[in-house]
DRENPA-3360 file (N, C-alpha, C; in nm, 2 decimals, always signed):
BEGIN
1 = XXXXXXXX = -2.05/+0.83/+1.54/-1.97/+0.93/+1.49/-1.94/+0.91/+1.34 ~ -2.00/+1.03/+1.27/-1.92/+0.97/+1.13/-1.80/+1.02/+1.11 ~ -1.78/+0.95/+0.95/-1.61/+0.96/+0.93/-1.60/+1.10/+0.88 ~ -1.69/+1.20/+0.83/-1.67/+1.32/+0.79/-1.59/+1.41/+0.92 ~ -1.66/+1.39/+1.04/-1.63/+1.37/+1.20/-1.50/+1.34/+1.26 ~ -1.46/+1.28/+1.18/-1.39/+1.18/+1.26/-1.22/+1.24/+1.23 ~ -1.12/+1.24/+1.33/-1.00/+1.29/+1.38/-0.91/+1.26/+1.23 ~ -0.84/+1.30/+1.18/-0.72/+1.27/+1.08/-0.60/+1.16/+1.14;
9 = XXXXXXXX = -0.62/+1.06/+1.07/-0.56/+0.98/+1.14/-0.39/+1.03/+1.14 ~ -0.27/+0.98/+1.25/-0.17/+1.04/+1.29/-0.07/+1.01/+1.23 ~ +0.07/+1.04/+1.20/+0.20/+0.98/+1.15/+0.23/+0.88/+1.15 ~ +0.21/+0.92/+1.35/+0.28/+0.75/+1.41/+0.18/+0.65/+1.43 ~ +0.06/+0.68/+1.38/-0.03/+0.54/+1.33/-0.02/+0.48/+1.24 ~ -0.02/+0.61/+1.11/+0.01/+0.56/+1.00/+0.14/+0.50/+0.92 ~ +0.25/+0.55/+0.98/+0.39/+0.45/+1.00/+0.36/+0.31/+1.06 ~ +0.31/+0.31/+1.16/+0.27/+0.11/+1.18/+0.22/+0.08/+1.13;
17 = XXXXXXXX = +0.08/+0.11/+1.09/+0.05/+0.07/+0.98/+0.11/+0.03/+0.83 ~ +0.18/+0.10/+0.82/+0.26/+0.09/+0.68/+0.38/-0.02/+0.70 ~ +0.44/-0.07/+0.82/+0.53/-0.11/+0.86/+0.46/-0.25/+0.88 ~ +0.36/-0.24/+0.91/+0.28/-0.41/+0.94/+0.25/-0.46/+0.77 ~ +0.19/-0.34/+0.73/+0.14/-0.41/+0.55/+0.29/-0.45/+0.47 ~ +0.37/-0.38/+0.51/+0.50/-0.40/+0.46/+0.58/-0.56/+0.49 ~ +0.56/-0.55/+0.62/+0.56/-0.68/+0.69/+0.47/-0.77/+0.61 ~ +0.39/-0.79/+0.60/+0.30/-0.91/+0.54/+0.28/-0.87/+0.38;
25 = XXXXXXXX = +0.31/-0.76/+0.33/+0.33/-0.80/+0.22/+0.53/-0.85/+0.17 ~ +0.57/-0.83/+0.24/+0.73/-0.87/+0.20/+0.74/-1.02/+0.22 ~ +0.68/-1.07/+0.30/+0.66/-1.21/+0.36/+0.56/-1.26/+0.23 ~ +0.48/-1.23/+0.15/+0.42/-1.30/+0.10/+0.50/-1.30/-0.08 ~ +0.60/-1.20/-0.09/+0.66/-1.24/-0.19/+0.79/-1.29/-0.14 ~ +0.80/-1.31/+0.00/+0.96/-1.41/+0.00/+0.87/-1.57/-0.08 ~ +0.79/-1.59/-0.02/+0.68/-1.76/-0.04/+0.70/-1.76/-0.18 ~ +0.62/-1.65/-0.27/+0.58/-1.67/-0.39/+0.72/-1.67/-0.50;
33 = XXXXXXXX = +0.81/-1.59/-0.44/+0.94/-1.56/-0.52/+1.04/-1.66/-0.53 ~ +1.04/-1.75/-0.36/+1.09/-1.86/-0.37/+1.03/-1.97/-0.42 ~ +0.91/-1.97/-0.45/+0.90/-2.10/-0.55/+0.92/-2.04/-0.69 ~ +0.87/-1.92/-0.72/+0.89/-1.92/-0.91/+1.07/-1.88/-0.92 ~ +1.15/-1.86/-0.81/+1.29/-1.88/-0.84/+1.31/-2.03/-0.89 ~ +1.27/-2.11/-0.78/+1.29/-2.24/-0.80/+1.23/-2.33/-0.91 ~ +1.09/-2.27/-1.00/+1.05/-2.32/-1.07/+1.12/-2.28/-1.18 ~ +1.18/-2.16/-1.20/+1.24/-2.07/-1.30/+1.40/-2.17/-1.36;
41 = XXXXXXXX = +1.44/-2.17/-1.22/+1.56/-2.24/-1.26/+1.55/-2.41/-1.29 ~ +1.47/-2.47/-1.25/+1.41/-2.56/-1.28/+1.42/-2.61/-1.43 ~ +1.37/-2.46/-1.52/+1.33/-2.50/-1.67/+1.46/-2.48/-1.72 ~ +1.53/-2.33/-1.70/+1.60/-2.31/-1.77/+1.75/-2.36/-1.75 ~ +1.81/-2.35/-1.91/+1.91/-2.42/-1.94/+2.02/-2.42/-1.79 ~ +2.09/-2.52/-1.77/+2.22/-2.49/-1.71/+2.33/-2.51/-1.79 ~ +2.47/-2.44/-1.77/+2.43/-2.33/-1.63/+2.41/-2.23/-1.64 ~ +2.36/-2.18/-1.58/+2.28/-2.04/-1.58/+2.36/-1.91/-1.61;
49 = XXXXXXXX = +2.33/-1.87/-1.71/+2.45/-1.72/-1.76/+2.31/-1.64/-1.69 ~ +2.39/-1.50/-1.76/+2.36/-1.40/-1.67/+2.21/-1.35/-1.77 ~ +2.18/-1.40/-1.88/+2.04/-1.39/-1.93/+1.93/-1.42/-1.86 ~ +1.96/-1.55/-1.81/+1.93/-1.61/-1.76/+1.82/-1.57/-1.61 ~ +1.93/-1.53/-1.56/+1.93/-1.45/-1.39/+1.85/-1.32/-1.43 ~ +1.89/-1.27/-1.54/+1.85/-1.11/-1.57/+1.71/-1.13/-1.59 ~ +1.65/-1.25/-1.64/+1.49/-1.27/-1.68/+1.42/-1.35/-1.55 ~ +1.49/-1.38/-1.45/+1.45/-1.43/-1.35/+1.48/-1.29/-1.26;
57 = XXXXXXXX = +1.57/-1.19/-1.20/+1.50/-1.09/-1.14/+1.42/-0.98/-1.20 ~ +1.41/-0.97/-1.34/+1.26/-0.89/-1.42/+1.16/-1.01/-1.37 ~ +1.12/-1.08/-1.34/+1.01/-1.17/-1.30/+0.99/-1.20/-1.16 ~ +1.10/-1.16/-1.10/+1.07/-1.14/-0.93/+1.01/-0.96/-0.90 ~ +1.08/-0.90/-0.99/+1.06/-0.71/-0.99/+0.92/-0.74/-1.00 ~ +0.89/-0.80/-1.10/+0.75/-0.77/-1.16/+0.62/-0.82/-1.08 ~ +0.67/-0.94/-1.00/+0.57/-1.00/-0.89/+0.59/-0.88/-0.77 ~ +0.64/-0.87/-0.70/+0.64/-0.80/-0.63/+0.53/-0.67/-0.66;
65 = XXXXXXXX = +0.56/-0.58/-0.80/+0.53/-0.45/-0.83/+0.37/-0.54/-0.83 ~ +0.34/-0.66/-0.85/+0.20/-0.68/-0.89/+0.15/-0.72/-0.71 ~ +0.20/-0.77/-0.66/+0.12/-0.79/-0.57/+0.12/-0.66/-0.43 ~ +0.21/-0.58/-0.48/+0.18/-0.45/-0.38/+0.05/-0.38/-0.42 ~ +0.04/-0.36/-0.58/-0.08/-0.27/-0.65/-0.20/-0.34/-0.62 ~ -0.22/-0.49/-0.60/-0.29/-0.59/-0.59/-0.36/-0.56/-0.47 ~ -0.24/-0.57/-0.33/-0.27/-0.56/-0.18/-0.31/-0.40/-0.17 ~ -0.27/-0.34/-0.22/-0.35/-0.21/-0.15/-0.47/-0.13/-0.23;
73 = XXXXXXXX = -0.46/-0.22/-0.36/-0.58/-0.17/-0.45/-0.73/-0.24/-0.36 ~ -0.70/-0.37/-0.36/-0.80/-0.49/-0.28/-0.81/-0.48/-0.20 ~ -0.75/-0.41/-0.09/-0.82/-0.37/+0.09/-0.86/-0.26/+0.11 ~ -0.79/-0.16/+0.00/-0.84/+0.01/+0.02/-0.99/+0.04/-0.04 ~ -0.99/-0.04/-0.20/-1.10/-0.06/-0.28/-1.25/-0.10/-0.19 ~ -1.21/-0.22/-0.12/-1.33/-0.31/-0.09/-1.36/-0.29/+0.04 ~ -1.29/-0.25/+0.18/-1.33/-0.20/+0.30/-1.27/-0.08/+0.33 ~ -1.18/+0.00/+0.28/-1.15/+0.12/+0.28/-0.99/+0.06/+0.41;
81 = XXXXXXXX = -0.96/-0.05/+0.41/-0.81/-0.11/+0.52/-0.77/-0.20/+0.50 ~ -0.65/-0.15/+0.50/-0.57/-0.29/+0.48/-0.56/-0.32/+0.63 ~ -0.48/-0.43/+0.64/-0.44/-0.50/+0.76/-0.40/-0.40/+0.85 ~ -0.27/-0.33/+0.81/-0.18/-0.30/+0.88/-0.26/-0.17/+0.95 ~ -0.39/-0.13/+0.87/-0.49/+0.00/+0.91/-0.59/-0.08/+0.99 ~ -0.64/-0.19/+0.98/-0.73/-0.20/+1.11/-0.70/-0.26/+1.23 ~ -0.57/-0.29/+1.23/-0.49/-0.30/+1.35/-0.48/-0.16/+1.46 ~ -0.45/-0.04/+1.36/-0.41/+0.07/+1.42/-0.55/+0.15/+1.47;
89 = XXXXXXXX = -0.67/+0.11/+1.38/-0.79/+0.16/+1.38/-0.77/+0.29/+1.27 ~ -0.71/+0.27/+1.21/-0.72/+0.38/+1.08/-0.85/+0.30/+0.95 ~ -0.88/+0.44/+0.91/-0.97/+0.42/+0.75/-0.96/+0.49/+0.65 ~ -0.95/+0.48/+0.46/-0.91/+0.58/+0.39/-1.09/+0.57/+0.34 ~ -1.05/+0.73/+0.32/-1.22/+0.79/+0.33/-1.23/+0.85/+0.17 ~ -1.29/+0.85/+0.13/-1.32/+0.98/+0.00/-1.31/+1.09/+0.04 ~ -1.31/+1.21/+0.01/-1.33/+1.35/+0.06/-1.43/+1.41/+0.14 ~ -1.55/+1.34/+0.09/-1.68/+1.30/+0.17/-1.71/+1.23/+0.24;
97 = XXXXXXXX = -1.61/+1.16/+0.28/-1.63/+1.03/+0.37/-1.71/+0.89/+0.33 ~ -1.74/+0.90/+0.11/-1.76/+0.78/+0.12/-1.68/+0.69/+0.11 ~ -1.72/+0.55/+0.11/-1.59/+0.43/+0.04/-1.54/+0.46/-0.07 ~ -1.40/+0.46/-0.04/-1.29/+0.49/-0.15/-1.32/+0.39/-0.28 ~ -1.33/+0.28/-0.29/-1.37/+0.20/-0.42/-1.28/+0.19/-0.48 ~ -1.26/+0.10/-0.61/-1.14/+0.03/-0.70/-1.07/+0.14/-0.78 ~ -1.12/+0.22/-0.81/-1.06/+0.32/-0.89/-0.98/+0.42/-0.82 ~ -1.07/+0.44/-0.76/-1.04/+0.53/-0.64/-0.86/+0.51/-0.57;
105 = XXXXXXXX = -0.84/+0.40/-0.50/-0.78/+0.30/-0.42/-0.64/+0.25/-0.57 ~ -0.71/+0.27/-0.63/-0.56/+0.20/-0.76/-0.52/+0.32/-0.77 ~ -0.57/+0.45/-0.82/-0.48/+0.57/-0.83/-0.43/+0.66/-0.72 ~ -0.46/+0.61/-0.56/-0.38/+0.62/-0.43/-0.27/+0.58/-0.46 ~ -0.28/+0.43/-0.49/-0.10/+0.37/-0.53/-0.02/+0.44/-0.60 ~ -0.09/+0.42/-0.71/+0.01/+0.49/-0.82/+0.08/+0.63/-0.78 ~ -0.06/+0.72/-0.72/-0.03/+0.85/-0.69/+0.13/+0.83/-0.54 ~ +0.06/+0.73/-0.46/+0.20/+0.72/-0.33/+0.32/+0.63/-0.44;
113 = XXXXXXXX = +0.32/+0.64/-0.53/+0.46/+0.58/-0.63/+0.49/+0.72/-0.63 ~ +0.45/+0.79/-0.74/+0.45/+0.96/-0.74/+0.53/+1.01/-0.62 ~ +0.44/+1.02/-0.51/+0.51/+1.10/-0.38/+0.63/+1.06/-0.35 ~ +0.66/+0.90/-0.38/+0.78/+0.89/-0.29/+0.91/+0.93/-0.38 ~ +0.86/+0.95/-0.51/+0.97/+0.96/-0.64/+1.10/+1.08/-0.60 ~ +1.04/+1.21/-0.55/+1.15/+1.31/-0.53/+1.17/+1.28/-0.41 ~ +1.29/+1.19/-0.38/+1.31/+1.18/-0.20/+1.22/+1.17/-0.11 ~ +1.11/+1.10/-0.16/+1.02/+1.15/-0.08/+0.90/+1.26/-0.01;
121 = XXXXXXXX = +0.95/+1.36/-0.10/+0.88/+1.49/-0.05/+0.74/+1.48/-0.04 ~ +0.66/+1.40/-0.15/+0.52/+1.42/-0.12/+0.47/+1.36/-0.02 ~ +0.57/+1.28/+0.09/+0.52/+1.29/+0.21/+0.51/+1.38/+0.33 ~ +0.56/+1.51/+0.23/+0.62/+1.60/+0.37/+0.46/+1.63/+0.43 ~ +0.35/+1.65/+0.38/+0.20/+1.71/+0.42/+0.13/+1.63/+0.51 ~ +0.19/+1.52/+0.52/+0.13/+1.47/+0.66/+0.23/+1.51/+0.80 ~ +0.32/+1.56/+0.78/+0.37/+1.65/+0.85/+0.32/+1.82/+0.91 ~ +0.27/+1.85/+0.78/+0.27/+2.00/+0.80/+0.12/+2.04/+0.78;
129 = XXXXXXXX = +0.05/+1.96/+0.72/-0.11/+2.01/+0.71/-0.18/+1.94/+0.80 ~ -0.30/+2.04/+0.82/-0.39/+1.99/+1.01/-0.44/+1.84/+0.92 ~ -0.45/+1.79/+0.84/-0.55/+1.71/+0.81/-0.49/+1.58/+0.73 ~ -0.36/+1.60/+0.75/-0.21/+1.49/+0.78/-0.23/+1.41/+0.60 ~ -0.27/+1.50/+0.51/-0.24/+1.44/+0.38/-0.16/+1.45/+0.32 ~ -0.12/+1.36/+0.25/+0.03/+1.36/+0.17/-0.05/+1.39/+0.03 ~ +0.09/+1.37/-0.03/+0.06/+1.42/-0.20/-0.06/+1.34/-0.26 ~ -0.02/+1.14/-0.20/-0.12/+1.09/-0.27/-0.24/+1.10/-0.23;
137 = XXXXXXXX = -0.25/+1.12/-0.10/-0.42/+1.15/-0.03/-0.47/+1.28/-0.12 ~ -0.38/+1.37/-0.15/-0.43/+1.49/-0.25/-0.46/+1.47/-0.40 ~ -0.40/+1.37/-0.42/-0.43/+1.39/-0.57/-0.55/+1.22/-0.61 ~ -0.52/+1.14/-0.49/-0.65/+1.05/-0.49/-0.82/+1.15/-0.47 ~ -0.76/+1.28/-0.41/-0.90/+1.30/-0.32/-0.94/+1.20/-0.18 ~ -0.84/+1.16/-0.13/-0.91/+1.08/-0.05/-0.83/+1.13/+0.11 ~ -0.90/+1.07/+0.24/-0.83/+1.15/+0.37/-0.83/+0.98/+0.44 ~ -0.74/+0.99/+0.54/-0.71/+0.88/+0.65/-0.76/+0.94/+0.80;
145 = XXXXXXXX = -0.84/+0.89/+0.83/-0.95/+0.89/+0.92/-0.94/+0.81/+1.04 ~ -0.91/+0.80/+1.20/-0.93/+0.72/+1.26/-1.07/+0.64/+1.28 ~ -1.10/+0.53/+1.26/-1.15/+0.51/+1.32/-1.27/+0.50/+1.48 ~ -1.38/+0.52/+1.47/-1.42/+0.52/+1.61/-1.42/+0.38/+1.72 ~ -1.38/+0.42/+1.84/-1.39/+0.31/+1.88/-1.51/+0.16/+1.88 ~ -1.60/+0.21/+1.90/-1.72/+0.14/+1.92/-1.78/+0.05/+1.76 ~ -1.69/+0.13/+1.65/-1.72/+0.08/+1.51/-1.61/-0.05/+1.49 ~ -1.51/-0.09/+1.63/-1.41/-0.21/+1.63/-1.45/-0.27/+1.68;
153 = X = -1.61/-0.28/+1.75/-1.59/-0.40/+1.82/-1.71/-0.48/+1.75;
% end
């Protein structure tokens, strides 16, 4: 079956999905955050004023913002899934159904920064269109695809 073929992947797939990557990416900046807190405080003067703290959560914001763009640029880019999608058997496709690729896959992010900006709204289209795309699947060009079975095993 190809992916041109292939069913639009669903809400409530794509919510667990999102919910597992969230999971494992939130877990991988508690690790990283708790040591450069600790290495942070480590250097700088005591006791710690509030410059201090203010340049240590701009440096926790900023890990974070890097390793989200990182995690979803580097699974979407390079096999078209992150974790939390080939758990569910979801795929992000091009419009054509080829591999989404690095460029591709980094302006999905950026673009799902975008959708979520006004309340959320640019998610309303996976709601209301047969082909369950949100703002950023529209403005990447790209569609979420289930998976066929036989292509998991």
């Amino acid at each position: 079956m190809r992916a041109s073929a292939s069913l639009p992947g669903g809400v409530f797939r794509r919510w667990i999905a999102f919910l597992l990557d969230q999971l494992i990416l939130g877990s991988l900046w508690l690790l990283l955050a708790g040591w450069t807190g600790v290495m942070y405080l480590l250097v700088s003067r005591w006791p710690w004023d509030l410059g201090s703290l203010t340049v240590l959560a701009g440096l926790l914001g900023a890990l974070g913002v890097f390793l989200h763009a990182t995690y979803w640029t580097v699974f979407l880019g390079g096999c078209g899934q992150t974790p939390g999608k080939m758990v569910v058997g979801l795929k992000v496709v091009s419009g054509n159904a080829s591999p989404v690729g690095y460029w591709r896959s980094g302006w999905r992010w950026v673009a799902m920064g975008l959708a979520a900006l006004p309340l959320g709204l640019g998610f309303v289209g996976l709601l209301v269109t047969r082909e369950r795309r949100g703002l950023h699947d529209l403005l990447a060009g790209t569609r979420v695809v289930r998976v066929p079975r036989a292509a998991l095993r």
